[in-house]
N, C-alpha and C positions, 0 to 999 in steps of 0.2 A: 504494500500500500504506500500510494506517495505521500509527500508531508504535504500535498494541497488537498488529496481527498480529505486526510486526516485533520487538519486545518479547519476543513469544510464539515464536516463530523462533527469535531468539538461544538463550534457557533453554531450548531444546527439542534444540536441534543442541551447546550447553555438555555437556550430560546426556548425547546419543547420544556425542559424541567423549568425553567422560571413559570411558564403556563402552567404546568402543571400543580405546581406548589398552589399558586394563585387559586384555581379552578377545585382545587383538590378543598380550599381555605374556606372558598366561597359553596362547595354542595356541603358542608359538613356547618357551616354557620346557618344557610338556608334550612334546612334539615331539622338542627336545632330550635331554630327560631320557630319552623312551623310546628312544631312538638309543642314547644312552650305557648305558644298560638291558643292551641286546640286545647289544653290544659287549662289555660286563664279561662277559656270563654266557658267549658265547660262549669268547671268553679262557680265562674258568676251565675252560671243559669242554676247552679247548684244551690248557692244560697241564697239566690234571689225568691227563688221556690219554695227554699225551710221556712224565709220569714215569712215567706205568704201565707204557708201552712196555719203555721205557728199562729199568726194573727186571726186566722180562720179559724181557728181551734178556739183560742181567746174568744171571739165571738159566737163561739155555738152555731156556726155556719156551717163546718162541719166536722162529720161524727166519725170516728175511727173505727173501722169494722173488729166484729168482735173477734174474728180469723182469717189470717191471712193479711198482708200488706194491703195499704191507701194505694192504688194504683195512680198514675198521677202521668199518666204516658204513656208511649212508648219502650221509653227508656229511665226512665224514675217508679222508684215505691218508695213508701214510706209505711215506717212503725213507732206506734206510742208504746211506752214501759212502763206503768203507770207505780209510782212509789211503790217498794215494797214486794212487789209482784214482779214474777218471771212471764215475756212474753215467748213463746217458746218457735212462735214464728219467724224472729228473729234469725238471719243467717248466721250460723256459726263465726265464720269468720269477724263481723263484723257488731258481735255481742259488746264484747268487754271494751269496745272504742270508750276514747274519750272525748269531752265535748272539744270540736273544732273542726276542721279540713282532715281529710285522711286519704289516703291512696291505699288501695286494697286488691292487690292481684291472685286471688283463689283460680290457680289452671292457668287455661291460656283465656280466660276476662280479666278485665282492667275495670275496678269499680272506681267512681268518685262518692264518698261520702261523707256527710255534713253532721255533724250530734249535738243536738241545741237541747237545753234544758228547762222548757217552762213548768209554770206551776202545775200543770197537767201530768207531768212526768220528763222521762228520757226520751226524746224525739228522735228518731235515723231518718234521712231521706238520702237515699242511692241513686246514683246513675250510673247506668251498665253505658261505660265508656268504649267497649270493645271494638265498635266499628270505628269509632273516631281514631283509634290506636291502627287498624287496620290503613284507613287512610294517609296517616300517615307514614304510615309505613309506604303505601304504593306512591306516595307523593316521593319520600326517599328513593323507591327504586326509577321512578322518573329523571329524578334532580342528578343521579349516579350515572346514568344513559347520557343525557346531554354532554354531563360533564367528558365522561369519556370521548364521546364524536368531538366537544369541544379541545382536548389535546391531543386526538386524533390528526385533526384540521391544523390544530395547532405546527404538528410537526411535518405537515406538508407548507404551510404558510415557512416557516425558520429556517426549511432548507432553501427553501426559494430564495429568501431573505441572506442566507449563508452564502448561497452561488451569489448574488449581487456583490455581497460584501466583499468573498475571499476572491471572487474570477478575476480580479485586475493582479493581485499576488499571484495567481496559477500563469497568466497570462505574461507576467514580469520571468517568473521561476521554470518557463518553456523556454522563455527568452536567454535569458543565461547559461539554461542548461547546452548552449549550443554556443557559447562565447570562448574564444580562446585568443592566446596574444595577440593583437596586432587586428582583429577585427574590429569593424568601423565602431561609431557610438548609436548605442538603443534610440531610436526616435520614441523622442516623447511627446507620446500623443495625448494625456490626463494634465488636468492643471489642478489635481489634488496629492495623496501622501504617495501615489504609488508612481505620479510624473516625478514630485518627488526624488523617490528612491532612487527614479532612473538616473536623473540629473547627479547623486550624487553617485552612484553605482561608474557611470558616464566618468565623471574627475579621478574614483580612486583607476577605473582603467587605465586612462592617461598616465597615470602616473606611474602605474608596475609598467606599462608600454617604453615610458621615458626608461624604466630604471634598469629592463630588460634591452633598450637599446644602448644606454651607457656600460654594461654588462659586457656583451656582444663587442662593443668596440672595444672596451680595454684588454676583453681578452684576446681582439684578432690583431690588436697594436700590441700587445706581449709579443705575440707568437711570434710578428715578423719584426722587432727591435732586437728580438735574442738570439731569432734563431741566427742570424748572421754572423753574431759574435761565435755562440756556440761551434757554428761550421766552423770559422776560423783557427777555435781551440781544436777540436777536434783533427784539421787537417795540419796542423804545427805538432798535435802530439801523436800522428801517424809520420811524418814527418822524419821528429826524430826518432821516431824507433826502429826505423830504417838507417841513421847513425850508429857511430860507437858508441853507444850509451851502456852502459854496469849495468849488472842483473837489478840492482838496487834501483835503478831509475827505471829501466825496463818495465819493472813492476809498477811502479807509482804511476808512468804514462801510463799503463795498460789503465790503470786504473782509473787517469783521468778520461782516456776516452771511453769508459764505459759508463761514469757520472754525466760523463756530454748526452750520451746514450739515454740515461737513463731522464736528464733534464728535458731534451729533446720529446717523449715520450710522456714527460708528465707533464708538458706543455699541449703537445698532439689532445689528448687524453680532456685534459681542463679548456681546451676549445671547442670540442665537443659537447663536451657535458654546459657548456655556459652556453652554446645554442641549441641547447636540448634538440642536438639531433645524430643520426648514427652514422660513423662512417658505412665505406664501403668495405661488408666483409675479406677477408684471405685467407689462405692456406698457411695454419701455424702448428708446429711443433708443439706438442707442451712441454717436453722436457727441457726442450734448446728455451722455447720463455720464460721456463721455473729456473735454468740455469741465469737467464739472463738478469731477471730479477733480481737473484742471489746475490750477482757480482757486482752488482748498483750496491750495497747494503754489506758485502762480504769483510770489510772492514770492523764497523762495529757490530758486524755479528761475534767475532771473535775476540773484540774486547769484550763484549758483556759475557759469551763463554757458551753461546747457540751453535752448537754443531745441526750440520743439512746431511740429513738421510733423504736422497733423492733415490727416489725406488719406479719412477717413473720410466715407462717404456720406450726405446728411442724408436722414433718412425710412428708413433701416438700422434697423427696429426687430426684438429678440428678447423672446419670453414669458420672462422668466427674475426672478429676484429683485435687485431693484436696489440694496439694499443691500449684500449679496455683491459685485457685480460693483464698485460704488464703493471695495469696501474691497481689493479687487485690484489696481484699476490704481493707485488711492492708492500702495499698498505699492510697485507698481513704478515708479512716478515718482519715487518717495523713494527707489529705490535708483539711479536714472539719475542722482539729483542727488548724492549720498552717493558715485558710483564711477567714473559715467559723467563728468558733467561738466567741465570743458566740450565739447562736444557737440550735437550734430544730435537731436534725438529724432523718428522718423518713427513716426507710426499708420497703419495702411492693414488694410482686410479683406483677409481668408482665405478659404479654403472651410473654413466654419462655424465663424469666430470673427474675431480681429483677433491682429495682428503689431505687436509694439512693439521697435524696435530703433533703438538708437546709434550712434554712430561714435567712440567712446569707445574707451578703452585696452584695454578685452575683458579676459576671462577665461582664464588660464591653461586648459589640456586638464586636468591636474590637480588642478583646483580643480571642476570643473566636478558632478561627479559630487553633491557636496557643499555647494553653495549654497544648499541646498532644508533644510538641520537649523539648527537652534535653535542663534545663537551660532558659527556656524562663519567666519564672519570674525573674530569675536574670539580663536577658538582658532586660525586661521591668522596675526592679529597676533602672539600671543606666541611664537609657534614662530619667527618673523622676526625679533622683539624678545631671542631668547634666553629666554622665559619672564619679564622686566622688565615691570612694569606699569605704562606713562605714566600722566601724571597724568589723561588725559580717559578712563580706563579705562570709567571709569561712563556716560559718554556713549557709549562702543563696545558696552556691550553693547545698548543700545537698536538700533542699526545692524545686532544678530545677530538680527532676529526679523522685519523685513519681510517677506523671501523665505521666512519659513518658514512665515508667517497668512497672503500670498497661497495658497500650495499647504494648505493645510490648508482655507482656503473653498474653494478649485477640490477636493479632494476631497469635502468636505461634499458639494456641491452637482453631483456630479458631471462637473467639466469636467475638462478637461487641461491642464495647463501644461508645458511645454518650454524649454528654452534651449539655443542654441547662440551660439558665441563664436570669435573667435581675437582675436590677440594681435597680428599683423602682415602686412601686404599690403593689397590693395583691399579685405575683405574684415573686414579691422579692427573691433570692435563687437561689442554684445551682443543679441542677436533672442529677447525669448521670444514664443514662439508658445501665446495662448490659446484654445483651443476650446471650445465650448458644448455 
């Protein structure tokens, strides 16, 4: 479900429940009222009739049968208890009242009855209220029906009412969902919140546009202000190795022209990646790239004390982009050397890719999750440090970006990177696992 149905749901069901509540407030006050209605009037007509009685009686106007109730209705009787004496006619229920208003429900009747006390005796007049109870009740199941059809109606009116509301957001959120760098600005057609949105939606584009083309250029002006130099060094330190140069220098140029190498390639690489787009694949080795990697790095691999078990098969060639891949295991030798070290480093294939694991101190399970963001070693130092920032602060945050440019070229480029770790047993070490 999209966030505009959902959107459209919420306002739609807000709407129907506020009716509801309303509607629900108003058959249960109606309801009541007409209860309490039919209750007063009966009453009145209750003792407007005792006193009449009563008065008649007082006058000798008239006589109280010697058996059985004064019929007086319909729905009224009446019985005298004359001092002293039991009238036996009298209803049970309604014997031992006392004088005033009474509600008396014997079964399923509803009596009113009134007990007035003249000189004559105990006076009862009843009124068999039953139908009146009845009606109300069918007034209830009437007032229960409307109310229902009324938030029925209700929640067809509140969706109606919801699509008006949220359709210019669905309308905005189609619209986007279809924006990427460098496309024109949303015409804004509303001159309310949703032109709005656009107009400001409109500025922040502009602005990752601007900051994605000042991006773009700084890094295709790297590429070509260095690579010049680089060729330079490069062809001076092939140059003289082609001289008389010592085994002691021999080694040092070899090893500058394979930092050239290695510079070259992580400028290739960060060109790429800053116009998020891919080169054109080739035909690489993996061994000769895991070698090549190596020898960028082979330096302070061996001061920190990381021996390379390359177990890789020579003639293991993949179609893929050789720069990407150089600039991934770079990143992950730099960080065997940076966390692992000292340490075992083993290369070995997989099914369809390669396996780079240590024997190293491993990764906490907790940390794990989170190896792969921008910096997350330097924010896991200061959380250990108390928040205190040692002096090599600015050297650590260099240390927070390896792991996060390899998984950002394994996305580009579609592969997958993994890691698994522990911390102690045989099992000690960190394994990422790269596939193609």
């Amino acid at each position: 479900m999209n966030i505009g149905s959902t959107l459209t749901q919420r306002v739609t069901w807000a709407l129907t429940g506020l009716v509801a509540i309303f509607v629900s407030a108003l058959v249960v006050l109606a309801y009541l009222t007409f209860d309490q209605m039919e209750d007063d009037l009966v009453n009145d007509i209750l003792t407007t009739e005792a006193e009449r009685q009563i008065a008649h009686l007082q006058n000798g106007t008239v006589l109280m049968p010697d058996h059985g109730p004064l019929d007086l209705g319909s729905n009224m009787r009446a019985w005298l208890q004359k001092p002293g004496a039991v009238n036996p006619d009298i209803p049970e229920p309604i014997h031992n009242l006392g004088a005033g208003l009474h509600l008396v429900e014997p079964g399923v009747e509803t009596w009113h009855v009134v007990v007035a006390s003249p000189p004559q005796g105990k006076f009862f007049v009843l009124y068999d209220a039953t139908d009146n109870e009845d009606r109300v009740f069918d007034f209830g199941l009437i007032v229960l029906g409307l109310g229902v059809i009324s938030i029925v109606a209700s929640y067809g009116v509140a969706r109606k009412v919801a699509q008006l509301a949220v359709g210019p957001m669905l309308n905005l959120t189609d619209q986007l969902s279809k924006w990427a760098p460098g496309s024109p600005d949303l015409a804004v057609e509303r001159n309310d919140e949703a032109g709005r949105l656009v107009e400001a939606f409109n500025r922040v584009q502009n602005q990752v546009d601007r900051s994605l083309a000042r991006e773009r250029e700084f890094a295709a002006n790297l590429s070509h202000e260095v690579r010049t130099p680089l060729a330079a060094i490069r062809s001076d330190g092939e140059l003289m190795l082609l001289g008389n140069a010592t085994d002691d220098q021999r080694t040092r140029l070899t090893r500058v022209v394979k930092n050239v190498d290695s510079v070259t390639a992580a400028l290739e690489s960060a060109r790429a990646m800053a116009r998020d787009e891919l080169r054109k694949p080739e035909t690489v080795d993996l061994r000769d790239c895991m070698q090549a990697a190596w020898q960028g790095l082979e330096a302070h691999a061996e001061q920190a004390g990381l021996l390379l078990d390359d177990r890789l098969a020579p003639g293991d060639v993949r179609t893929l982009d050789r720069y990407a891949l150089l600039t991934v295991l770079r990143n992950l030798v730099r960080n065997a050397i940076e966390h692992a070290a000292p340490a075992q480093f083993v290369v070995s294939a997989v099914d369809g890719g390669i396996a780079l694991r240590d024997n190293g101190k491993g990764i906490r399970a907790a940390d794990l999750p989170f190896v792969f963001e921008r910096y997350y070693s330097v924010r896991l130092r200061d959380m250990r440090n108390g928040g205190v920032e040692p002096p090599e602060a600015a050297a650590a945050l260099e240390r927070g970006l390896g792991l996060a440019i390899a998984k950002r070229v394994c996305d580009m480029q579609g592969w997958s990177l993994t890691v698994e770790s522990a911390t102690e047993g045989e099992q000690r070490g960190t394994c990422f696992t790269l596939k193609f």
